[in-house]
FIMIVO-922926 format. One record per residue (C-alpha): residue in one letter; x, y, z. Coordinates in steps of 0.2 Angstrom, whole numbers, padded with zeros to 4 digits, always signed. Example, Ala and Ser with C-alpha at 12.3 -4.5 7.8 and 13.67 -1.06 7.14 Angstrom:
! residues 2
A+0062-0022+0039 S+0068-0005+0036 
END
This chain:
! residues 407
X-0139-0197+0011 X-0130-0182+0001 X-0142-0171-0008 X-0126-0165-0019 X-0116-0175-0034 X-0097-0178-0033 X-0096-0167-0049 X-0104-0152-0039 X-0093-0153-0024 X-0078-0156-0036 X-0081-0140-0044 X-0085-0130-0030 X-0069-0137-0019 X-0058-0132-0035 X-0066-0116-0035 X-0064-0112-0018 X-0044-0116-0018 X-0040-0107-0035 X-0052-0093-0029 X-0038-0089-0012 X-0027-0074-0013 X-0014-0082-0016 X-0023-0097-0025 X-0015-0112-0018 X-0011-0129-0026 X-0019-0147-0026 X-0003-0153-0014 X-0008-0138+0000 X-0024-0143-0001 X-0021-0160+0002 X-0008-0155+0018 X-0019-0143+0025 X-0032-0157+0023 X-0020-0170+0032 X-0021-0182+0018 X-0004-0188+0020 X+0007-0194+0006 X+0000-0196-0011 X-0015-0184-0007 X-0013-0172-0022 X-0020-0187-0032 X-0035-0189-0017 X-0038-0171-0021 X-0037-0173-0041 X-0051-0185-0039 X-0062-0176-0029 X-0062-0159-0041 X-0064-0172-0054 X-0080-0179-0048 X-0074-0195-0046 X-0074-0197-0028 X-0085-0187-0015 X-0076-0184+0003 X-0083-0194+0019 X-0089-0181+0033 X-0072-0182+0040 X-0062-0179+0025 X-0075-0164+0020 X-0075-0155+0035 X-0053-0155+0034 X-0056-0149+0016 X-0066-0135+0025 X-0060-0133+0037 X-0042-0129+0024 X-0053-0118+0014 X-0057-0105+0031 X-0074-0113+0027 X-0088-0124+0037 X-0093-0140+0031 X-0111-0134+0029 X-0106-0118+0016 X-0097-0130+0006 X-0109-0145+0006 X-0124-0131+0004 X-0115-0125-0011 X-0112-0141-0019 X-0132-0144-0016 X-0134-0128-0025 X-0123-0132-0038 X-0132-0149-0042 X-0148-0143-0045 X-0139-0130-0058 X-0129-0143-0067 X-0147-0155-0068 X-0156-0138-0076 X-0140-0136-0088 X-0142-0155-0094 X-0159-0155-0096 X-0159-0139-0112 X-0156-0147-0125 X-0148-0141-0141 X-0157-0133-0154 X-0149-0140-0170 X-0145-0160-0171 X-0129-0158-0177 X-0127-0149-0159 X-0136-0163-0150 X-0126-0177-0156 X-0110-0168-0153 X-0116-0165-0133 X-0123-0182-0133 X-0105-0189-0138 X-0096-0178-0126 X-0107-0186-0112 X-0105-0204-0116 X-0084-0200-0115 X-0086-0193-0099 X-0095-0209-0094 X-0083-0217-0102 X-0068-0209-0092 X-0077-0207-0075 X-0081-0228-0076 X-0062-0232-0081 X-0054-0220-0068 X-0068-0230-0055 X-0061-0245-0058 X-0044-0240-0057 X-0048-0233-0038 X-0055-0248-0035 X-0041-0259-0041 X-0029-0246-0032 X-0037-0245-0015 X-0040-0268-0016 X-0022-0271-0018 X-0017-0261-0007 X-0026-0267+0006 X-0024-0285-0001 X-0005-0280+0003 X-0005-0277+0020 X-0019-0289+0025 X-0007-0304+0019 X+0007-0296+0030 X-0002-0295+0045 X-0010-0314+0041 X+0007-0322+0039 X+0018-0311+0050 X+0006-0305+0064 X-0012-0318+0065 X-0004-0335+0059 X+0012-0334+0068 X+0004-0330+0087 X-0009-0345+0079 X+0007-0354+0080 X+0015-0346+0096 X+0000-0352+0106 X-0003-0368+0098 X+0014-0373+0109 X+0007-0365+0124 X-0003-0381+0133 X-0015-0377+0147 X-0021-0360+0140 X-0039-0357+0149 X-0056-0357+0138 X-0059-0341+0136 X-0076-0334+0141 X-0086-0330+0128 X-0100-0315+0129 X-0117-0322+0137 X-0132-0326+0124 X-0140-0312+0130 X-0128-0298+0129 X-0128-0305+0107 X-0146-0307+0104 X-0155-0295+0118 X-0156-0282+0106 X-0156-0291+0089 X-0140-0281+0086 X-0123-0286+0092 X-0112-0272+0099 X-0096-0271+0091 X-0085-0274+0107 X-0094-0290+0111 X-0095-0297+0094 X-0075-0293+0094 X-0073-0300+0112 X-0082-0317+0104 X-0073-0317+0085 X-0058-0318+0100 X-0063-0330+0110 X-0067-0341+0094 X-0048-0339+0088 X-0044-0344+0107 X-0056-0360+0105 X-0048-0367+0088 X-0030-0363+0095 X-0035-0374+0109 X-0039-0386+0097 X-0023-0387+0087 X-0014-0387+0103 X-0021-0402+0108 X-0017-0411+0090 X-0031-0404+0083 X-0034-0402+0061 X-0031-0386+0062 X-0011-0387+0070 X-0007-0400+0056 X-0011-0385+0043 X-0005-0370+0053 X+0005-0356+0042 X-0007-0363+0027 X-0025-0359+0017 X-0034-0373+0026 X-0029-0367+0045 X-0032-0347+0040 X-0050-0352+0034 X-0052-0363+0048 X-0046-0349+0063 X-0057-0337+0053 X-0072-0349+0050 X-0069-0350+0071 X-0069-0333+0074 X-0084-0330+0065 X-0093-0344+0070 X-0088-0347+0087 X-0087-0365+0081 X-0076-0378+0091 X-0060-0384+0083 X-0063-0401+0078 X-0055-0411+0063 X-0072-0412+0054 X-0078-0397+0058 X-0063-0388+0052 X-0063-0395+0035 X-0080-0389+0033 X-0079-0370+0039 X-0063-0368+0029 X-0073-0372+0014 X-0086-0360+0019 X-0074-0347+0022 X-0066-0350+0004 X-0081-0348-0004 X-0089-0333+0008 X-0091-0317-0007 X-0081-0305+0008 X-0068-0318+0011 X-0066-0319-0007 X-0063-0301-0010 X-0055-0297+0004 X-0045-0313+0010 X-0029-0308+0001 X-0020-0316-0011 X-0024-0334-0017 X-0032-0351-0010 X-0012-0359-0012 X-0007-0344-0004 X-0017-0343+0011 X-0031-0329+0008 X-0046-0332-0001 X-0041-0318-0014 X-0050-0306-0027 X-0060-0321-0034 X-0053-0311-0054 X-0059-0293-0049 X-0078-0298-0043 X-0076-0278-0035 X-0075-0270-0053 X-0089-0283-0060 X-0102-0276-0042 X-0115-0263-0048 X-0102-0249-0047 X-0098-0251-0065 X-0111-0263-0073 X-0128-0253-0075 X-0118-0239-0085 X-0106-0251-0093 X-0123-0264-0102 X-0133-0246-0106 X-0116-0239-0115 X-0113-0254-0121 X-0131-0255-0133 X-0127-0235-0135 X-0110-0238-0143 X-0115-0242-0161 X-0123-0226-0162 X-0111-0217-0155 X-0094-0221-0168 X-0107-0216-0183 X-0104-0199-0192 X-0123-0198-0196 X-0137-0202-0184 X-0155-0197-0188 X-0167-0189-0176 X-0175-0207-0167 X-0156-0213-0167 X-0151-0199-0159 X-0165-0200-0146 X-0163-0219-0143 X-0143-0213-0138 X-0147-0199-0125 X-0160-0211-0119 X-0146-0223-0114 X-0133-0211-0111 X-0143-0204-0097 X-0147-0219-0089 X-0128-0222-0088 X-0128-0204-0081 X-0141-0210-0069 X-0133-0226-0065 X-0115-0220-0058 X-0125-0206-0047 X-0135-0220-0039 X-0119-0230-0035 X-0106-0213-0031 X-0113-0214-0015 X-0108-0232-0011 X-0091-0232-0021 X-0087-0219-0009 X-0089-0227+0007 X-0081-0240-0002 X-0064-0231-0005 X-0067-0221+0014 X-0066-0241+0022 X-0053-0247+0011 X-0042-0233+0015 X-0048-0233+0034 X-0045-0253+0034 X-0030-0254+0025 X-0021-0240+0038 X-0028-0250+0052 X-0017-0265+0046 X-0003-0257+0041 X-0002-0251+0058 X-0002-0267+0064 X+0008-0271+0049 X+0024-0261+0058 X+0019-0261+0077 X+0010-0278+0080 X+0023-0288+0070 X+0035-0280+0081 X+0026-0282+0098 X+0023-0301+0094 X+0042-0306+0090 X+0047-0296+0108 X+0035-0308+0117 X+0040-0323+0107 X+0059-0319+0111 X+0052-0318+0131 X+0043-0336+0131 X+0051-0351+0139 X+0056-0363+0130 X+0047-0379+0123 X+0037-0389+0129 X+0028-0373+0135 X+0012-0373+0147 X+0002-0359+0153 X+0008-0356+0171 X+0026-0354+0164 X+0022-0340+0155 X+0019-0328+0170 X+0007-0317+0172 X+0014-0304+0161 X+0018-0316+0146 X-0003-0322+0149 X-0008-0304+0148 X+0000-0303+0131 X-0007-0318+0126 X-0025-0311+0130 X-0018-0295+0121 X-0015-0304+0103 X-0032-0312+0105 X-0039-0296+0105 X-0030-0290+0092 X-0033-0305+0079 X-0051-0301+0083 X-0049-0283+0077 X-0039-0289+0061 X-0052-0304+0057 X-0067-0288+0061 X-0058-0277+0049 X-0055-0292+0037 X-0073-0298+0033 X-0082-0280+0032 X-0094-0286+0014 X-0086-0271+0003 X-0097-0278-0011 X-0115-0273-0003 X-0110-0255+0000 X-0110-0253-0020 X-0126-0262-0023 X-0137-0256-0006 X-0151-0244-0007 X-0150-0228+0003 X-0157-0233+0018 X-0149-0249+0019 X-0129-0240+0014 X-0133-0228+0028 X-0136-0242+0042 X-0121-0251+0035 X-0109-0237+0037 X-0114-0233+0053 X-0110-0251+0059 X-0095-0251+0050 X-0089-0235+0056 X-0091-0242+0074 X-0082-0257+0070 X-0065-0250+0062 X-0067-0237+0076 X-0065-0249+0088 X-0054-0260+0079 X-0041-0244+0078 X-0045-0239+0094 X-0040-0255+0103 X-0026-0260+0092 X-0017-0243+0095 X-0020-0246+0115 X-0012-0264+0114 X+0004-0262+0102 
END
């Protein structure tokens, strides 16, 4: 894991981009740095310490400032272990301690509301486009095929491709979250549960429950998935929007009430009293440091995590959009190009099958991208945050990868 606090490579990347001849702005840095549109703020937050830069975004940033990604991140290593010695001299004279003290708990303060706002930020956003892609792109080829009759079973990966290895590559746990959408589609087109409720909450929990189950679409069964999927903790942050609505929604901002802003937020919380007094005494004033550096020591163990947090947000939510403009499109060109009902799979030809095999791949993508558990990143330890990165890396890779090739 990083050996360097946001606040170090913050100060050293604003450094670095004041320090050119000529000195060049937050919105250069961010083009240089291929941000796109809005990445001034990106920037902001980065020489503010309140986000750290994903090994991508940190060698762009480097590679901006005619630097490597190893000078800067050995800089801000450096940096850290200056900033620790600074933090750890005291004051001499109370008065001064009480005044430094009260500066650190506002910076706390600060950097805990501005976390929660990137938070908030980054989750509706994606929140957004994941319930465009859901209604406009998954659930109406859910109910394009559900009028297809006839479609194949699809072949789902051997038993020994998922659990050889105790691990489940991400192509083949795509290629069967697909052929579990294929399975409840067959379902509904036979009369199944889930084609009464297509386009609502019930049939979304039901194809996703599918997908990640591999469970057949059944009347009973479907009723009890979908209840597992509207109580899942990823599904409920990441379903989008509401039960009524279809999505299993924010479940009342669970992502700002996760360990990102907890620990520091209960410490501060006992420190407060203290803090609004005019007068503290020595052991007061103690007690206060005491807690304010625990909060101090509670948002460094967490940066780590909140920052893969806002780096798959941001990944996942571009995924989607692209799917948001492109799949949305490709889908109502081949619904335009089926024959008309009743429908069976030989009339589609064998170009109009492909794309039906396509859009099962691509709803696998979307589901893989959909269900990612956001919440453990800010929680994990630092063995555990690196494993689950990795993997998750891999599967919006993929998911990109293959969307892009298809629409």
């Amino acid at each position: 894991m990083n050996e360097f606090s946001a606040e170090a490579m913050g100060l050293v990347i604003r450094e670095h981009r004041q320090a050119r001849i000529p000195a060049i702005t937050q919105e250069e840095l961010a083009e240089r740095a291929d941000y796109g549109k809005g990445g001034a703020v990106s920037i902001s937050r980065i020489e503010h310490g309140l986000v750290s830069p994903g090994e991508h975004r940190l060698a762009a940033i480097a590679l901006a400032l005619q630097l490597t990604p190893g000078q800067l991140t050995q800089e801000a290593e450096d940096r850290t272990r200056s900033l620790a010695l600074q933090r750890g001299q005291r004051p001499v004279k109370l008065r001064d301690q009480v005044a430094e003290t009260k500066e650190r708990h506002a910076a706390i303060n600060e950097k805990t509301a501005e976390r929660s706002k990137i938070a908030q930020e980054h989750g509706e956003a994606f929140n957004r486009v994941h319930d465009v892609v859901r209604d406009e792109f998954f659930m109406r080829f859910v109910e394009l095929a559900s009028s297809i009759s006839g479609a194949p079973e699809p072949e789902r990966p051997r038993e020994g491709q998922i659990e050889g290895t105790g691990e489940t590559p991400t192509a083949i746990r795509i290629e069967a979250m697909s052929a579990g959408i294929a399975n409840a589609i067959r379902g509904a087109a036979a009369g199944g549960a889930a084609g009464a409720a297509v386009g609502g909450a019930a049939a979304y929990g039901a194809f996703t429950a599918a997908a990640m189950f591999g469970t057949a679409s059944t009347g009973t069964v479907i009723a009890t998935l979908a209840g597992a999927a509207a109580t899942n903790a990823t599904l409920a942050l990441l379903g989008g929007g509401t039960l009524a609505a279809g999505g299993a929604g924010m479940a009342g901002g669970i992502l700002l009430l996760t360990g990102m802003v907890a620990a520091p937020a209960a410490a501060l919380a006992a420190a407060g009293f203290y803090v609004l007094r005019k007068r503290r005494n020595k052991k007061e004033e103690e007690r206060l440091r005491t807690e304010v550096e625990a909060a101090e020591a509670a948002l460094d163990q967490s940066q780590q995590g909140f920052d893969t947090m806002v780096d798959v947000l941001s990944r996942a939510t571009a995924t989607m959009e692209y799917v948001e403009v492109h799949g949305v499109h490709a889908l109502e060109k081949w619904r335009v190009s089926l024959p008309p009902e009743p429908r069976d799979w030989e009339s589609l030809g064998h170009a109009g099958q492909e794309r039906y095999k396509e859009f099962l791949t691509v709803s696998g993508c979307f589901l893989a991208a959909s269900i990612i558990n956001v919440p453990a990143l800010l929680t994990a330890e630092p063995d555990a945050l690196r494993e689950m990165d990795r993997a998750i890396d891999e599967t919006l890779r993929y998911a990109d990868r293959t969307i892009k090739s298809i629409v």
